[in-house]
MDAnalysis code that builds the backbone (N, CA, C; Angstrom):
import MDAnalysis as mda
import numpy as np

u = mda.Universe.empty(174, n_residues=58, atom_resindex=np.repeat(np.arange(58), 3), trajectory=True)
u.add_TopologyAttr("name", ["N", "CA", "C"] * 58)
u.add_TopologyAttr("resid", np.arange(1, 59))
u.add_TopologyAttr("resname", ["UNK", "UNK", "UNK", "UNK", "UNK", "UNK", "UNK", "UNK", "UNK", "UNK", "UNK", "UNK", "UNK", "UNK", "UNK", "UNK", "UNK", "UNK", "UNK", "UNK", "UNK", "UNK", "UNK", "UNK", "UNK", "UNK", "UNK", "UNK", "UNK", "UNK", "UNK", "UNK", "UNK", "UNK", "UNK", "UNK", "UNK", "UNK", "UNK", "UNK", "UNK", "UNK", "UNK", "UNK", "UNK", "UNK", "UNK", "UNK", "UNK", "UNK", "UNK", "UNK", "UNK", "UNK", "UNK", "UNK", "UNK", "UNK"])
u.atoms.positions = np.array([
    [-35.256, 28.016, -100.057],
    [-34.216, 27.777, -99.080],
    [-33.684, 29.115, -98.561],
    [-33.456, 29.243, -97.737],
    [-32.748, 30.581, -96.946],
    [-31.606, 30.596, -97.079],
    [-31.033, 31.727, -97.223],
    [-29.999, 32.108, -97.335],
    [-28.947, 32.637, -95.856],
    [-28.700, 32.203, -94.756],
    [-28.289, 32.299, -93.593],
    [-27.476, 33.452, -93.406],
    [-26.128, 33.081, -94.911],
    [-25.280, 34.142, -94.653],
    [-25.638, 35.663, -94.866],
    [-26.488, 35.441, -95.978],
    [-26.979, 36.285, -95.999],
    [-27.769, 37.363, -94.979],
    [-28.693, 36.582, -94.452],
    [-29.200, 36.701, -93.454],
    [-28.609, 37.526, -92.443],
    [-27.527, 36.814, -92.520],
    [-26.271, 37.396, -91.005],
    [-25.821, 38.175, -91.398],
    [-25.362, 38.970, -92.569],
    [-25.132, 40.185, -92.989],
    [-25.763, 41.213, -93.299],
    [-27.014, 40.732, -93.457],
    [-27.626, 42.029, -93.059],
    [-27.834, 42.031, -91.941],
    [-28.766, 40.991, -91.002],
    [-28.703, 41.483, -89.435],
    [-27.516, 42.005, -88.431],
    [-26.149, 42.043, -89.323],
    [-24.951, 42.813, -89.100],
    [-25.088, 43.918, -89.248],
    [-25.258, 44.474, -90.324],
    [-25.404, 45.557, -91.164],
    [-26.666, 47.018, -89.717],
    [-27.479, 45.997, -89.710],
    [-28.960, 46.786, -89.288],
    [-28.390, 47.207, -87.912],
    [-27.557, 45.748, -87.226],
    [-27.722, 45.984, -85.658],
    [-26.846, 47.341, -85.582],
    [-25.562, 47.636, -86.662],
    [-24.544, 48.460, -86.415],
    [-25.281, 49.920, -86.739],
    [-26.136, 49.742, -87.159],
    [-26.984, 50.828, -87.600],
    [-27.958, 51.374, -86.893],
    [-28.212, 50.668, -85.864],
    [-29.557, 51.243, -85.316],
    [-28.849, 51.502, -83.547],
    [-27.131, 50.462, -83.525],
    [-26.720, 51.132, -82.356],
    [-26.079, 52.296, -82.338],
    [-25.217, 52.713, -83.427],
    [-25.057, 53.911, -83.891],
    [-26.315, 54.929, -83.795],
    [-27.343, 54.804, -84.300],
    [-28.565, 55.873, -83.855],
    [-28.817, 55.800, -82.486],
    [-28.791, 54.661, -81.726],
    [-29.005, 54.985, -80.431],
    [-27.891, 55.786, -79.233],
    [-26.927, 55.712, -80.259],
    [-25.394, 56.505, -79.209],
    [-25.903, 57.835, -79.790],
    [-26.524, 57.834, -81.332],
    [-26.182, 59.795, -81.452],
    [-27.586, 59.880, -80.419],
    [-28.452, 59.662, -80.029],
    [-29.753, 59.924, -79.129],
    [-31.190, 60.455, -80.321],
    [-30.907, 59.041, -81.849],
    [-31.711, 59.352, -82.800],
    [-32.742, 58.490, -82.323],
    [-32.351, 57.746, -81.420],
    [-33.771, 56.396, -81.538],
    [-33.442, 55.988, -79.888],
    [-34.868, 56.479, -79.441],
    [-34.915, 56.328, -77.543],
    [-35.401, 54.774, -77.035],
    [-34.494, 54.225, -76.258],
    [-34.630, 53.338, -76.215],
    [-34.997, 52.961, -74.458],
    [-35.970, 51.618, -73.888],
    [-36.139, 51.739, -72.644],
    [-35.482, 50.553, -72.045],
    [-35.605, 50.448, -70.665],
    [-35.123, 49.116, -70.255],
    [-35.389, 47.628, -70.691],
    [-36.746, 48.072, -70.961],
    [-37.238, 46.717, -71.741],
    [-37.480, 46.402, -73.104],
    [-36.586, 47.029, -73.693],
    [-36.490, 47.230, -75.100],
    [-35.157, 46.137, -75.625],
    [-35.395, 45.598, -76.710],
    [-34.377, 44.427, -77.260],
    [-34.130, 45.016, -78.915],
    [-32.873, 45.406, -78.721],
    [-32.634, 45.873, -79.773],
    [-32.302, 44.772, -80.590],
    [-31.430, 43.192, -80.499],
    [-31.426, 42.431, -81.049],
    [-33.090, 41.994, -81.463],
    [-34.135, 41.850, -80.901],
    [-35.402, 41.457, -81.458],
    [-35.876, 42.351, -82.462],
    [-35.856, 43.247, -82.433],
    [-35.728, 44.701, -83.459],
    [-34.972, 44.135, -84.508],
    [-33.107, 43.876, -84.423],
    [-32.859, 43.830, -85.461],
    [-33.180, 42.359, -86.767],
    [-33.618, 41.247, -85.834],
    [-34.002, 40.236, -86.630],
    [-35.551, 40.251, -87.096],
    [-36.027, 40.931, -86.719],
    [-37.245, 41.085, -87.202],
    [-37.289, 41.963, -88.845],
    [-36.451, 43.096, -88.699],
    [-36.469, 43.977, -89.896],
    [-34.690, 43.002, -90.948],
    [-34.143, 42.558, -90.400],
    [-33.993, 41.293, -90.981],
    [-34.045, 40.435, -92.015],
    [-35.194, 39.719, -91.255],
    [-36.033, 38.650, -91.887],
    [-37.052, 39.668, -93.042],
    [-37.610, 40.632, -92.797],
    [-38.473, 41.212, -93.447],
    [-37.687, 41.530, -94.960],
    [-36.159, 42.028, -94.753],
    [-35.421, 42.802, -95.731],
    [-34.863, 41.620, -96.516],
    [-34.947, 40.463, -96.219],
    [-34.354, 39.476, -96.667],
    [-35.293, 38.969, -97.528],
    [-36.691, 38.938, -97.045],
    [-37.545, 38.489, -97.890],
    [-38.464, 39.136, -99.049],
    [-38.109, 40.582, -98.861],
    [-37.807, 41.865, -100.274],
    [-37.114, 41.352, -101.127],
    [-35.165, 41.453, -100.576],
    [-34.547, 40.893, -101.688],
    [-34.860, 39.937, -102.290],
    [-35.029, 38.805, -101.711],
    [-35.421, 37.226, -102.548],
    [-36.941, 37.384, -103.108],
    [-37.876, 38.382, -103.055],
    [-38.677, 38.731, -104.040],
    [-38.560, 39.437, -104.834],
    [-37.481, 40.661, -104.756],
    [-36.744, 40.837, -106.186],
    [-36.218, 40.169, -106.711],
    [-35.067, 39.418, -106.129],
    [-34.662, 38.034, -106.990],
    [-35.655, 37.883, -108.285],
    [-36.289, 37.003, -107.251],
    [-37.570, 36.115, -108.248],
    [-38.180, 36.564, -109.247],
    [-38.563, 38.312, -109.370],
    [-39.568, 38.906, -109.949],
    [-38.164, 38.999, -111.609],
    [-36.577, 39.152, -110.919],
    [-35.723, 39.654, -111.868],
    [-35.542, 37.787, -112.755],
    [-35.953, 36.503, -112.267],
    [-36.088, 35.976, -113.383],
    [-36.826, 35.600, -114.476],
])
């Protein structure tokens, strides 16, 4: 089962993080670039790390 809130806190976490790099001019970004698709993608990926640590820690 997924964990949503979870979910939403980190894709909180990432988006504040990667718009912050894009104001200091760490990460170049173009017109057709979706930084929300960016951030649910790495996301979903980081979410499904943790819940395989989970698992491995029972």
């Amino acid at each position: 089962m997924v964990n949503y809130i979870l979910l939403y806190k980190i894709r909180k976490c990432i988006k504040s993080i990667i718009k912050e790099k894009i104001d200091e001019g760490e990460l170049a970004t173009t017109e057709h670039s979706c930084v929300g698709c960016v951030v649910d993608d790495l996301s979903w990926e980081i979410y499904y790390l943790l819940k395989e640590r989970d698992e491995k820690k029972k």
